[in-house]
C-alpha distance (Angstrom), angle and dihedral (degrees) to the residues before:
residue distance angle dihedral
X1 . . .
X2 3.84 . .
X3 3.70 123.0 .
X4 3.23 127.5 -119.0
X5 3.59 112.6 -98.7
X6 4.02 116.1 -147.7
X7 3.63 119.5 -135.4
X8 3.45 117.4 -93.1
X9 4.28 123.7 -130.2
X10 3.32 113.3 -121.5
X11 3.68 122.3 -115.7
X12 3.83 117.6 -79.4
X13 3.73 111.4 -170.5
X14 3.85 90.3 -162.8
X15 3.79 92.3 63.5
X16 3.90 91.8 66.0
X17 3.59 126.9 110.8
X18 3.60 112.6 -117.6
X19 3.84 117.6 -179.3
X20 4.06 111.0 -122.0
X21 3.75 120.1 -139.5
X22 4.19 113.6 -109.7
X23 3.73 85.4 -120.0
X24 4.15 97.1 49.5
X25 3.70 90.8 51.5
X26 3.48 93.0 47.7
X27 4.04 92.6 56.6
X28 3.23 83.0 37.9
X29 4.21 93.8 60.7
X30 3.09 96.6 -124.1
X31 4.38 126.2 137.6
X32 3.61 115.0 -121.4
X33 3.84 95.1 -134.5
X34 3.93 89.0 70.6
X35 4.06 91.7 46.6
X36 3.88 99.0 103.6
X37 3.82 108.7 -110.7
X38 3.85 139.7 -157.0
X39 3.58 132.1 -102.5
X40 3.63 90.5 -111.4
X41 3.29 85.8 59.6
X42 3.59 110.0 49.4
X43 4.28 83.6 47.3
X44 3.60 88.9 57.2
X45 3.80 91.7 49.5
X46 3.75 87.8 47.9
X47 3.83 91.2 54.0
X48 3.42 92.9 49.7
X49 3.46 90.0 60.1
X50 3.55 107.1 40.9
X51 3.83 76.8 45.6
X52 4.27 93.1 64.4
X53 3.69 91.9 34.5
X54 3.67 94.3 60.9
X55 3.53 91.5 38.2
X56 4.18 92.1 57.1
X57 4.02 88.4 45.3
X58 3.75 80.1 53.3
X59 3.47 99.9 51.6
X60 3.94 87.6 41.4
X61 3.83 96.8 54.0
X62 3.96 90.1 49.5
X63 3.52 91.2 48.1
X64 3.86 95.8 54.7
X65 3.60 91.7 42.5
X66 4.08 88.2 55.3
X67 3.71 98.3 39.1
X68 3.98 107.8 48.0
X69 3.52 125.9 158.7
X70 3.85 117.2 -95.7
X71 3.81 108.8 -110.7
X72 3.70 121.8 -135.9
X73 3.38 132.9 -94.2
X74 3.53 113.9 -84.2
X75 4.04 106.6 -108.2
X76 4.25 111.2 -106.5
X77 3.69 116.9 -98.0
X78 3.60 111.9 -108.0
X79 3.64 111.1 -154.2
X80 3.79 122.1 175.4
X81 3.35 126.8 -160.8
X82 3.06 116.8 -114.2
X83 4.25 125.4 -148.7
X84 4.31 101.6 -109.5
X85 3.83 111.8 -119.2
X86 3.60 114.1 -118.4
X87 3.79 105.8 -103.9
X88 3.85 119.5 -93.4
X89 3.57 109.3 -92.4
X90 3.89 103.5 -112.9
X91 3.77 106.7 -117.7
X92 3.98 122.2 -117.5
X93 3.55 109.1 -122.1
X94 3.88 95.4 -151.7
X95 4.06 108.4 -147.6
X96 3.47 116.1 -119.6
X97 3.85 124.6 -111.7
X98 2.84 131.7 -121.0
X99 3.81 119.2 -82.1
X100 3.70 116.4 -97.7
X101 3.88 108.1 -128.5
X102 3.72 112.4 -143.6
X103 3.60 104.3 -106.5
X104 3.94 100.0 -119.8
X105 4.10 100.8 -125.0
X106 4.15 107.0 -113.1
X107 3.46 109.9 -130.2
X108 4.43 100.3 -125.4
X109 4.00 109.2 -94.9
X110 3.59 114.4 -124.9
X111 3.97 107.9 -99.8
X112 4.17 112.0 -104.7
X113 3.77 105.3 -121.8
X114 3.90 105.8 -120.5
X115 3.91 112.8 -141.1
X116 3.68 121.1 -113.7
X117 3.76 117.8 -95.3
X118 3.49 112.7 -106.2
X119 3.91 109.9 -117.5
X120 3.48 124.8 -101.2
X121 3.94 117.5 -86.6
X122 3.92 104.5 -144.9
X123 4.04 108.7 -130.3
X124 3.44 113.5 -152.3
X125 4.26 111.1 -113.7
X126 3.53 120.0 -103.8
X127 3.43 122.9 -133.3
X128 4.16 123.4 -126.4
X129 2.85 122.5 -142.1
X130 4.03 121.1 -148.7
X131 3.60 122.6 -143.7
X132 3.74 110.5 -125.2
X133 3.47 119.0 -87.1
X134 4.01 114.7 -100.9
X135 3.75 125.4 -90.3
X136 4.11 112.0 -103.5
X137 3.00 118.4 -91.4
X138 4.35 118.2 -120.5
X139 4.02 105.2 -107.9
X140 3.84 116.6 -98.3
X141 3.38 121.8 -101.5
X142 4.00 121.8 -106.4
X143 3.80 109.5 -111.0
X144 3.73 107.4 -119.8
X145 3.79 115.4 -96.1
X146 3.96 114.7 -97.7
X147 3.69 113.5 -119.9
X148 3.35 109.2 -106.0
X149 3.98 107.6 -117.1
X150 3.84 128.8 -150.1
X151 4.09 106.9 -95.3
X152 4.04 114.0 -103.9
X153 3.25 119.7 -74.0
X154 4.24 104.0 -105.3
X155 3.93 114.3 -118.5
X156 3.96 112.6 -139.5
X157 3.12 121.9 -103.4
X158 3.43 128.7 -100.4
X159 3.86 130.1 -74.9
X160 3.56 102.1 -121.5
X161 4.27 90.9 46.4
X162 3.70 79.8 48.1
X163 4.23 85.9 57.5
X164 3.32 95.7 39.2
X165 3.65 91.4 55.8
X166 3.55 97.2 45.4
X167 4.15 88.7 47.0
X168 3.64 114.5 112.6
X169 4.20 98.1 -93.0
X170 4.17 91.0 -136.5
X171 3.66 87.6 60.5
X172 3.86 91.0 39.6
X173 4.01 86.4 55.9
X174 3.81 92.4 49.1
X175 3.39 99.6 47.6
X176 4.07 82.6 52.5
X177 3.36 94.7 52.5
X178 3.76 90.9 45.0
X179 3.62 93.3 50.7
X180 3.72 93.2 52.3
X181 3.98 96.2 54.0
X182 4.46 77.5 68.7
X183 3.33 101.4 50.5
X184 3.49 115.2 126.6
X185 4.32 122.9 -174.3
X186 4.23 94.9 -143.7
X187 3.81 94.2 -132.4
X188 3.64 95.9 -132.4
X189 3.87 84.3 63.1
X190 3.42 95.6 50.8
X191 4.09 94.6 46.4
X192 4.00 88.0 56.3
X193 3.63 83.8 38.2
X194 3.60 100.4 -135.3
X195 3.79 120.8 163.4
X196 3.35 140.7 -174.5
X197 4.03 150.8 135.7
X198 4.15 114.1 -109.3
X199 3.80 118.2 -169.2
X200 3.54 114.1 -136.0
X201 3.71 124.2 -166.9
X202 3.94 122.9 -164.4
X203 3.67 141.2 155.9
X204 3.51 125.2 -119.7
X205 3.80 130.8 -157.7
X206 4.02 110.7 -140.8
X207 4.01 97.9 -95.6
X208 3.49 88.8 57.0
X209 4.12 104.2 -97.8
X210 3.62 108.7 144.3
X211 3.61 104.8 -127.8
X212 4.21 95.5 -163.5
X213 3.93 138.1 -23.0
X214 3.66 137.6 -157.7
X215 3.46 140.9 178.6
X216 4.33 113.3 -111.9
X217 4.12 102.0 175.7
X218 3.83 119.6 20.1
X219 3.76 116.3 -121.3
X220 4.12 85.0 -137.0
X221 3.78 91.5 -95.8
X222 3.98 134.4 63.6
X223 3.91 85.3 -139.7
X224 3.53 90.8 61.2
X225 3.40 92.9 39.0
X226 4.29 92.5 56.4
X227 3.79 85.4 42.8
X228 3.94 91.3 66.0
X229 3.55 87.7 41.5
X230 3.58 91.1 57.8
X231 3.91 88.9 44.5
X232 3.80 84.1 65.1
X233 3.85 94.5 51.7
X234 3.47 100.4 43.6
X235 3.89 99.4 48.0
X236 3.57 85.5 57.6
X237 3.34 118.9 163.0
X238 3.44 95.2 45.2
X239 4.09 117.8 -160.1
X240 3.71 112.8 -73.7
X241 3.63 122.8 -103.0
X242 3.35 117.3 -106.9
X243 3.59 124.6 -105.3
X244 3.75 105.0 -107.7
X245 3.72 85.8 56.5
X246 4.18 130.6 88.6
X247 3.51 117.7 -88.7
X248 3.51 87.3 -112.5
X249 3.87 133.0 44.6
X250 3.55 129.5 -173.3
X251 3.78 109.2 -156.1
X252 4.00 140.6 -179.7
X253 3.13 117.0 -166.7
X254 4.45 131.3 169.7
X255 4.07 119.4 -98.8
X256 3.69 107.7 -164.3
X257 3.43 130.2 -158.1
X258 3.88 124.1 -171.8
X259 3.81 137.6 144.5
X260 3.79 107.9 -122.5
């Protein structure tokens, strides 16, 4: 079955496009955007286009790579300090003994049968015999009896006891008691604890300068010997003489030295 065919218009040559010259339309008054244009044409328009919009995208991605925003200043670093831990105590690796070997268990030897002790044989004693005791001897003689001899004769004493003696005895006791507020115990003395009493004799000028010193009978040590020199030298001025006495006295007198 045939379709049906539809009648066809006849040809009008008025209805055809004809392309009009730039300059025609123009006298014409006419725009050029509504003159009907190639396909070349519009692709060229296109290209132009696409042309200046990848050209600004262009410009724009330069420009944000040259002008970027300053970034901020990093923050400071706060570091605190922090109290050191004592180091760890290094650990003692204690050696290890030797291993104990388990004493195998002995098994009991059988006890050795001792023999009987043979008895006693009974010796017969044997008589000693002591020398004889020694003949007496004769009694000794008595020694003959020493004559008895006349006792020595004394030697006097010395000046200065002979002084001191004749010094008045309230001065005597003063200068005693004014010696003894210089007495010193050297403490190297008293640590070996030795003691003693040295006699010191010295002559003194009447306002009480001491005009020399010396030693007369040891105390047993040199220490205590310096120490009642010192005693001297310290108490120095000693009281003055009184007047009915010399100008001059030479006097011994006892520095004693004891641990109470």
């Amino acid at each position: 079955m045939n379709a049906p065919r539809w009648p066809v218009p006849a040809h009008d040559p008025s209805t055809e496009y004809r392309p009009v010259p730039l300059a025609d339309a123009r006298a014409a008054g006419g725009r050029y955007s509504d003159q009907p244009t190639g396909w070349r044409t519009r692709m060229a328009g296109l290209g132009g286009t696409g042309g200046i919009g990848l050209f600004v995208l262009a410009c724009i991605f330069v420009t944000w790579h040259i002008v970027q925003p300053t970034p901020p200043p990093p923050e400071p670093l706060v570091v605190e300090n922090l109290p050191l831990s004592a180091p760890p105590e290094p650990v003692e690796e204690v050696p290890e003994g030797p291993r104990q070997t388990e004493q195998q268990e002995q098994a009991p030897q059988p006890l050795e049968e001792i023999p009987p002790l043979p008895k006693a044989i009974d010796v017969p004693r044997s008589t000693i015999i002591q020398p004889p005791p020694p003949p007496p001897m004769p009694p000794a003689q008595a020694a003959d009896p020493v004559p008895e001899t006349t006792a020595p004769r004394s030697l006097p004493a010395p000046p200065a006891r002979q002084m001191a003696s004749n010094a008045d005895p309230s001065w005597q006791a003063l200068l005693l008691g004014h010696l003894e507020k210089f007495r010193r115990y050297p403490a190297a003395a008293r640590a070996r604890r030795l003691q003693g009493v040295a006699h010191v004799r010295f002559r003194a000028a009447r306002d009480g300068r001491i005009l020399s010193s010396s030693v007369v009978q040891s105390a047993g040590s040199p220490l205590l010997d310096r120490a009642a020199l010192d005693t001297l030298r310290r108490a120095q001025p000693l009281p003055p003489i009184p007047p009915d006495q010399p100008d001059v006295m030479e006097v011994t007198v006892p520095i004693e030295f004891f641990i109470s």
